[in-house]
N, C-alpha and C positions, 0 to 999 in steps of 0.2 A: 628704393634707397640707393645713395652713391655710397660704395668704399673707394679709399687710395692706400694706398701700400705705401710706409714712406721708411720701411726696411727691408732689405732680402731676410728670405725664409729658406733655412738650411734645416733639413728635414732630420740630418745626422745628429743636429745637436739635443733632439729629441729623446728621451728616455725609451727603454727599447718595451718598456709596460704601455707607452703612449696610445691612443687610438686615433686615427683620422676618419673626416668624415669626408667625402664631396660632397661639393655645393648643388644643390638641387636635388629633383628628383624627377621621375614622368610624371608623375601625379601632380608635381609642385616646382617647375623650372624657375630656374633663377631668372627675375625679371627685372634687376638694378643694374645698376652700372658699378664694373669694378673697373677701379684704373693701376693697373701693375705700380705706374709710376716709373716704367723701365729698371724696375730692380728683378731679382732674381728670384725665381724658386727653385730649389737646388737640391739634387739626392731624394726625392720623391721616389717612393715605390710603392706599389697598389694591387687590385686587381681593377680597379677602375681611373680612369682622366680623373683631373682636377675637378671638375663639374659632369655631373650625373647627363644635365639638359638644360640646357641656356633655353629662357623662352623667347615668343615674341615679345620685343622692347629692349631686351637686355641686352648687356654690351660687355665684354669682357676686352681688355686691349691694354698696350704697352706691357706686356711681360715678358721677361727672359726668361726661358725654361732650359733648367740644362742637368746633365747626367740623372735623369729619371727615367726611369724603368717600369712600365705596363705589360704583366702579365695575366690576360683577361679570358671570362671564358663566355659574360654577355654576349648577346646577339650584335651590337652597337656599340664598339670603343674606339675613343680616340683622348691622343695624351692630354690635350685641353678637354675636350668637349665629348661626351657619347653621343649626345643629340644638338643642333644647333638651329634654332626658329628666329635667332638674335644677329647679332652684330660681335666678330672674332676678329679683331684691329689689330699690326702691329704685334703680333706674337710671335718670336722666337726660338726651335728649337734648335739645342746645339746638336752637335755629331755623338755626342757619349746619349745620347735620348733614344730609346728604343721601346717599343708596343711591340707585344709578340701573342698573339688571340687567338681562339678556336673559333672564333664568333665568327658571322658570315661578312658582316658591315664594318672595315676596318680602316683608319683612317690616322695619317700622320698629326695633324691639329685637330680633327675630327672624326669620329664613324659616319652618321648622318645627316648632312645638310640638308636644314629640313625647308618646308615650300615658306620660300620667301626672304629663308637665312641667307647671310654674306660669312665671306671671308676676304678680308681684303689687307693686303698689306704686310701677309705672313710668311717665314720662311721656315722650313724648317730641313735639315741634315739628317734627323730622324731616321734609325732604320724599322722598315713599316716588314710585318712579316705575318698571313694568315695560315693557319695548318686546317681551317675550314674544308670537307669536303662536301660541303651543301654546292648543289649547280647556280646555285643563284648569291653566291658571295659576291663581295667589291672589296676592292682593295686599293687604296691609294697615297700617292705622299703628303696628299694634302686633306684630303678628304676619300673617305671612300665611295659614298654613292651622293646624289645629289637629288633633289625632287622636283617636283615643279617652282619654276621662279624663283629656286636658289640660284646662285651666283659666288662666282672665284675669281677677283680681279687684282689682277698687280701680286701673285704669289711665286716666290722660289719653291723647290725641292731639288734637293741633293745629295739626298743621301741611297736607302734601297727599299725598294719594293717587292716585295718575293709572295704570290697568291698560292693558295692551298692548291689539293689533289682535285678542288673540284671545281678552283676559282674560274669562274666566265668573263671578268670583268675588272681588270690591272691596269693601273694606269702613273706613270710618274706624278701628273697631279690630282688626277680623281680614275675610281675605277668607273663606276655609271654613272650617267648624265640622264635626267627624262627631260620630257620635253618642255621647250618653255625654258631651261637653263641656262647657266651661261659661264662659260670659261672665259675669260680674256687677257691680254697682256701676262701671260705667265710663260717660265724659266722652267722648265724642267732639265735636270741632268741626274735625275736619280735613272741607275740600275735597275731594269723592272723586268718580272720574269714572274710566267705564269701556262695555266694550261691553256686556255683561248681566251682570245679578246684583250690583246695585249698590247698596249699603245704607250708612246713617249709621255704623251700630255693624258689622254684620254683610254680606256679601254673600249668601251662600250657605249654607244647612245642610243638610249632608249627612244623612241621617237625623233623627232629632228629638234636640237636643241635649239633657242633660241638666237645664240651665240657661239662660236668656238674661232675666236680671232686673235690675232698678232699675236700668236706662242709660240715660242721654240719648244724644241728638245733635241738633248744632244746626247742623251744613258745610252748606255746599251740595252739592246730589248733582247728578250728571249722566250719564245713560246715554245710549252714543248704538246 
């Protein structure tokens, strides 16, 4: 199915008995097309993204997300997406959006780009932060790990990245990459700072990724 958004959703004007749900699930990923419409969702706060797990097919795009706040303790969060096997277009976070997780897989629009998912076209200000002390976390401003034949083309981050006590894998745009991946044409200027494996764009590649071209980065890094 297609939805369009054709008003912002301000989360505050909600009654405080209200329940929300994300969209999806593992068992049942969202497999329509949602089109923001470029309106806003606003004041959002959870312990999970917007969406549980975008599936294969699905497409979520054109959304401003702004001053929402993810306080997660899933294995898998990110302020749109925990899991993404779809298509993440044109999403927006502002600087007041913050994810703050125990979870190992942490990701500014996403936790995990799954084999075959994109992101294309997103920015986000985001501050991304894991208190994970599992050795095998990711953390990143865009997404945190990636799989085979996912792919991050044409995305900002600006905002911070900060990896747990145990994090292996920090990265301004992604923390792990496997192989067969693909980073390109992306901005990073987020602040990213972790225990090993700490890169501008990338933290970590898992095999040799398929891709890792024309990206800056210009944060500061800091590994301790």
């Amino acid at each position: 199915f297609r939805r369009v958004l054709f008003r912002s959703l301000y989360y505050s004007t909600f009654s405080a008995s209200s329940t929300y749900s994300t969209i999806g699930s593992s068992s049942a990923p969202f497999a329509g097309v949602y089109d923001g419409n470029n309106q806003q969702v606003s004041q959002f706060s959870g312990s999970q993204g917007l969406f549980a797990a975008i599936g294969v097919g699905g497409v979520v795009k054109n959304w401003k997300v702004e001053s929402t706040r993810i306080s997660a303790s899933a294995d898998t969060t990110g302020i749109v997406a925990g899991t993404n096997a779809g298509t993440i277009e044109n999403v927006s976070l502002d600087k007041y959006c913050s994810i703050s997780s125990s979870g190992k897989t942490v990701g500014g629009i996403c936790g995990n780009l799954s084999a075959g998912g994109t992101i294309r076209s997103c920015t986000s200000a985001a501050n991304v932060t894991s208190s994970s002390s599992d050795s095998e976390s990711a953390v990143g401003g865009i997404a945190g790990a990636l799989s085979e034949n996912a792919n991050i083309d044409a995305c900002l981050a600006t905002g911070s990245v900060s990896g747990g006590t145990g994090a292996s894998a920090v990265g301004g745009i992604a923390g792990r990459a496997a192989q067969k991946s693909s980073i390109d044409s992306c901005y990073a200027a987020a602040g990213v700072s972790g225990k090993d494996g700490v890169g501008g764009v990338l933290g970590y590649a898992g095999g040799v990724p398929a891709s890792v071209s024309n990206n800056v980065a210009s944060g500061s890094i800091a590994g301790t």
